[in-house]
DRENVO-125867 format. One record per residue (C-alpha): x, y negated, z. Coordinates in Angstrom, 1 decimal. Layout:
+--------+--------+--------+
:     xx :     yy :     zz :
+--------+--------+--------+
:      X :      Y :      Z :
...
+--------+--------+--------+
END
This chain:
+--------+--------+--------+
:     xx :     yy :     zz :
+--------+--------+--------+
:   40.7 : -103.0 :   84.3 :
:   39.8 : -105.3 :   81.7 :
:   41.4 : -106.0 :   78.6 :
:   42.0 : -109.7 :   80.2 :
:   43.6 : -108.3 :   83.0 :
:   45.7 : -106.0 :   81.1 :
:   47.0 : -109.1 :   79.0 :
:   47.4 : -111.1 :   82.2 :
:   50.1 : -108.1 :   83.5 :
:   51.5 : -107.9 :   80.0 :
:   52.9 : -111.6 :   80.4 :
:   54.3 : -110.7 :   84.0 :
:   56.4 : -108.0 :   82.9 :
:   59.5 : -109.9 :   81.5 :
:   59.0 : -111.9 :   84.5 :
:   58.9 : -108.7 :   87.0 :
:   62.1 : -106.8 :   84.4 :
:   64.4 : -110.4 :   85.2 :
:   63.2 : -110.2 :   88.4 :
:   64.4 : -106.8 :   88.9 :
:   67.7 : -106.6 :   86.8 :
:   68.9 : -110.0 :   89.1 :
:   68.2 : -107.8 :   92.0 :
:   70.3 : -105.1 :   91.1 :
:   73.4 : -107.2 :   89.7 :
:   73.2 : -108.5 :   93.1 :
:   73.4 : -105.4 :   94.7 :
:   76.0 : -103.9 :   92.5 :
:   77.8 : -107.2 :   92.9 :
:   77.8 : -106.4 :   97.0 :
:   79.1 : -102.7 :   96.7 :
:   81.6 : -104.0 :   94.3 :
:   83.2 : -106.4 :   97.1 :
:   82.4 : -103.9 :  100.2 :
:   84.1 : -101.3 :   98.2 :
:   86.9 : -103.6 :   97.4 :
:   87.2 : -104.2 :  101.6 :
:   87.4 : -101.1 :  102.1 :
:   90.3 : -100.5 :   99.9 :
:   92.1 : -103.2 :  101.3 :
:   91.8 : -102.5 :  104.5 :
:   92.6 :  -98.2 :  103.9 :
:   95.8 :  -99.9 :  102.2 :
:   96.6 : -102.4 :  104.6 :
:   96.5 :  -99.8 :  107.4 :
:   97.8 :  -97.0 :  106.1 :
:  101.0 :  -99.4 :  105.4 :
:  101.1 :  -99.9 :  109.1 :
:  100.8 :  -96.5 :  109.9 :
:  103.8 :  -95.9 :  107.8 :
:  105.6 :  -98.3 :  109.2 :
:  104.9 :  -97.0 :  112.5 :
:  106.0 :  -93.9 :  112.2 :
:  109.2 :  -95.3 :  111.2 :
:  109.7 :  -97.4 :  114.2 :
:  109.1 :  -94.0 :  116.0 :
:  112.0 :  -92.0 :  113.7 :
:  114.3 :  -95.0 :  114.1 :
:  113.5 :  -96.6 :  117.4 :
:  116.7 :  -98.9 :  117.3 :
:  115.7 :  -99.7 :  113.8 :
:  112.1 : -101.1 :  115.6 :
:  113.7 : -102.7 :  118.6 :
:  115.9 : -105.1 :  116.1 :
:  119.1 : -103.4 :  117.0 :
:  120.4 : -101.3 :  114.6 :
:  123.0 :  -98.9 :  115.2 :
:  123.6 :  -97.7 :  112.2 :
:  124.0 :  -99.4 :  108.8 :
:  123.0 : -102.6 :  108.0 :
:  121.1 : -101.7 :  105.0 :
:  118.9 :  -99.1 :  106.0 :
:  118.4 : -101.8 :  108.9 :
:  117.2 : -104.6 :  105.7 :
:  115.0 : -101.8 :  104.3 :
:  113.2 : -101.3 :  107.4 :
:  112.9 : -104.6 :  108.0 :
:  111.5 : -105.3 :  104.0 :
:  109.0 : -102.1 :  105.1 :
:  108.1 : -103.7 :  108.2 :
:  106.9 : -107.5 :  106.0 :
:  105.2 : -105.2 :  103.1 :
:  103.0 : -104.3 :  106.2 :
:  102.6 : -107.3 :  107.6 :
:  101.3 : -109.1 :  104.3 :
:   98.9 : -106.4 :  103.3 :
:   97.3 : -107.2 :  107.0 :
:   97.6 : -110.6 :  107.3 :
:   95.8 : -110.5 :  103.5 :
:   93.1 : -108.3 :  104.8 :
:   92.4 : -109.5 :  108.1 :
:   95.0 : -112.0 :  109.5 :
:   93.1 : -112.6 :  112.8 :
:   92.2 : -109.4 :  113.8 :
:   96.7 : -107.9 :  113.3 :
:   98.3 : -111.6 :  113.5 :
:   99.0 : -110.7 :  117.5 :
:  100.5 : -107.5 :  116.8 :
:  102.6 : -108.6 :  114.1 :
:  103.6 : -111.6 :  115.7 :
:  104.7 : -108.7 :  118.7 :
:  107.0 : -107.0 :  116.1 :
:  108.2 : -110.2 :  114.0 :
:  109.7 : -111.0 :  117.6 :
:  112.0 : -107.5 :  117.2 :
:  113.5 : -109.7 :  113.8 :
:  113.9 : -112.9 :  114.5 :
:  117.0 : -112.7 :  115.1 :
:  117.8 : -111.2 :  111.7 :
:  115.0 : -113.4 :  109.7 :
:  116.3 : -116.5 :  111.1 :
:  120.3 : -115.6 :  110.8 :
:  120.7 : -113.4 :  108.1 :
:  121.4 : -115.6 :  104.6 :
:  121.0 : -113.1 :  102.0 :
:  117.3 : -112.3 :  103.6 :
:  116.9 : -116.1 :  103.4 :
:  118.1 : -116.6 :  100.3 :
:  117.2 : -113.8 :   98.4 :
:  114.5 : -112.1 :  100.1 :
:  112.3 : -114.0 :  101.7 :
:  111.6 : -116.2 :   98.3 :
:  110.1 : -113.0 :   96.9 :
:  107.3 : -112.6 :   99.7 :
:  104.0 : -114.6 :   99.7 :
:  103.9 : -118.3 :  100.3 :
:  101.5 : -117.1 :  103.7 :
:  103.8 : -114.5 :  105.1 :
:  106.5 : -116.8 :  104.5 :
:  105.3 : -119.2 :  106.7 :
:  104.5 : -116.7 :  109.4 :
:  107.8 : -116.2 :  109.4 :
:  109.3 : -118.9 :  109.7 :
:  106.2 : -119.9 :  112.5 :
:  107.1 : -117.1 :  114.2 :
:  110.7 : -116.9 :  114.5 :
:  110.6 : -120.8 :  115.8 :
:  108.5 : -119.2 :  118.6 :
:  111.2 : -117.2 :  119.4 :
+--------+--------+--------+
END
């Protein structure tokens, strides 16, 4: 190698080091957001899971007919749409059929009840709010 050559490389290198660090921001960049996914969705279904085991210690409590007290009935309910918008934020079109399934269970309460109207529903997001209300006109 000349010294011609040498100089030539010498002027490539902070061309090849730019070249390089861009690379690696964009894969850092790419295991930031798939790590981020898969948070989200070990949140959002671990929720669910909670939820279901729930609707399996209190199966009149699942079915939307609650015999026995009207608050522990609003808590499982509130448990049951702290599910729903974690999956509907993660992956609305893979769960929207299944929680559409046990939205069906509620509509009765979500459409009747006027404190949940008034006072709790306000306090979920603007896109589970409007599943609910698209859902319990379906019903």
């Amino acid at each position: 190698m000349t010294l011609n050559d040498a100089r030539e490389w010498a002027k490539l290198a902070p061309l090849v080091t730019a070249l390089v660090a861009v690379v690696a921001v964009a894969i850092a960049w790419r295991q930031f957001h798939l790590n981020r996914q898969n948070q989200r969705e070990t949140t959002a279904n671990a929720t669910f899971r909670e939820f279901l085991k729930l609707c399996v210690q209190y199966p009149d409590l699942a079915d939307g007919k609650p015999s026995i007290n009207k608050d522990k009935y609003e808590w499982f309910v509130a448990h049951f749409l702290w599910a729903a918008e974690e999956l509907l934020e993660f992956d609305r079109d893979e769960w929207e059929k299944n929680l559409k399934l046990h939205l069906s269970y509620h509509s009765e309460f979500l459409r009747t009840d006027l404190r949940f109207r008034e006072e709790d529903l306000p306090t979920y997001s603007s896109d589970l709010r409007q599943f609910i209300r698209n859902g319990i006109e379906n019903f």
